[in-house]
C-alpha positions as CSV (number, residue, x, y, z in Angstrom):
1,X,-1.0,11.1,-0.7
2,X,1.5,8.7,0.2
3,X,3.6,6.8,-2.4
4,X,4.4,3.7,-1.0
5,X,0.0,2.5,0.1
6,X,-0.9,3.8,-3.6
7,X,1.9,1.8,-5.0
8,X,0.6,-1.6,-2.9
9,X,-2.4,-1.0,-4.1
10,X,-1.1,-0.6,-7.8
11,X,0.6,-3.8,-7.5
12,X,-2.1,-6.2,-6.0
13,X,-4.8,-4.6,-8.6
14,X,-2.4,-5.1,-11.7
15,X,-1.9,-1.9,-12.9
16,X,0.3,0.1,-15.3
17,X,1.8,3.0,-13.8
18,X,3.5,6.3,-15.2
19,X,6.3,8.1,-14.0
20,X,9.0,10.6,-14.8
21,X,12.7,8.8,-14.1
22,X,16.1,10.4,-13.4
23,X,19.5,8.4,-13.8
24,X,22.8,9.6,-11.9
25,X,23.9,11.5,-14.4
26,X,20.4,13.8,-14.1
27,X,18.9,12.8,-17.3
28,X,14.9,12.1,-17.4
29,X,12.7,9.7,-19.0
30,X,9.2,8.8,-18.9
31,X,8.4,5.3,-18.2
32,X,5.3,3.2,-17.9
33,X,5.9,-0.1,-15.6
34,X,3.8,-3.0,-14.3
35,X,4.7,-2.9,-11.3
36,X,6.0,-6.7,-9.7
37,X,7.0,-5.7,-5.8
38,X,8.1,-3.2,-3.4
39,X,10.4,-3.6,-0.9
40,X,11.0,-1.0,1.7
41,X,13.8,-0.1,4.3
42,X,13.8,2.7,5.9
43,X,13.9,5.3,4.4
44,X,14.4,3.9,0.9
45,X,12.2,1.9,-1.5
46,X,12.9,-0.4,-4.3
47,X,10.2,-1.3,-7.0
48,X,10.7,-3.7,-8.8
49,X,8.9,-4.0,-12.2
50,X,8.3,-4.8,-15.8
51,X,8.8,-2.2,-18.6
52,X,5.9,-1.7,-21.3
Protein backbone atom coordinates (compact mmCIF):
# COMPACT_ATOMS: atom_id res chain seq x y z
CA UNK A 1 0.00 0.00 0.00
CA UNK A 2 1.03 3.37 -0.64
CA UNK A 3 2.06 5.77 2.26
CA UNK A 4 1.27 9.00 1.27
CA UNK A 5 -3.22 8.08 0.09
CA UNK A 6 -3.29 6.13 3.67
CA UNK A 7 -1.74 9.02 5.37
CA UNK A 8 -4.64 11.53 3.55
CA UNK A 9 -6.96 9.48 4.61
CA UNK A 10 -5.47 9.35 8.31
CA UNK A 11 -5.51 13.01 8.40
CA UNK A 12 -9.12 13.91 7.05
CA UNK A 13 -10.58 10.97 9.37
CA UNK A 14 -8.71 12.21 12.65
CA UNK A 15 -6.69 9.49 13.43
CA UNK A 16 -3.74 8.63 15.73
CA UNK A 17 -1.05 7.00 13.92
CA UNK A 18 2.05 4.77 14.98
CA UNK A 19 5.33 4.69 13.75
CA UNK A 20 8.91 3.72 14.29
CA UNK A 21 11.32 7.17 13.89
CA UNK A 22 15.04 7.48 13.13
CA UNK A 23 17.07 10.77 13.87
CA UNK A 24 20.46 11.61 11.97
CA UNK A 25 22.40 10.14 14.24
CA UNK A 26 20.45 6.53 13.62
CA UNK A 27 18.79 6.30 16.87
CA UNK A 28 14.93 4.97 16.88
CA UNK A 29 11.89 5.84 18.73
CA UNK A 30 8.40 4.93 18.63
CA UNK A 31 5.97 7.66 18.25
CA UNK A 32 2.23 8.01 18.11
CA UNK A 33 1.11 11.46 16.16
CA UNK A 34 -2.13 13.08 15.18
CA UNK A 35 -1.44 13.76 12.20
CA UNK A 36 -2.18 17.86 11.09
CA UNK A 37 -0.93 17.95 7.12
CA UNK A 38 1.22 16.53 4.49
CA UNK A 39 2.94 18.21 2.11
CA UNK A 40 4.66 16.59 -0.76
CA UNK A 41 7.45 17.39 -3.39
CA UNK A 42 8.82 15.17 -5.29
CA UNK A 43 10.19 12.82 -4.05
CA UNK A 44 10.02 13.92 -0.36
CA UNK A 45 7.18 14.27 2.13
CA UNK A 46 6.75 16.26 5.20
CA UNK A 47 4.09 15.50 7.85
CA UNK A 48 3.37 17.60 9.94
CA UNK A 49 1.77 16.66 13.27
CA UNK A 50 0.95 16.71 17.00
CA UNK A 51 2.73 14.39 19.51
CA UNK A 52 0.45 12.24 22.07
Amino acid sequence: MQVFPLLRKVIATNRIIKFRYFNTAGQQSDRSVEPVSLLFKNPVGNLKYYPI
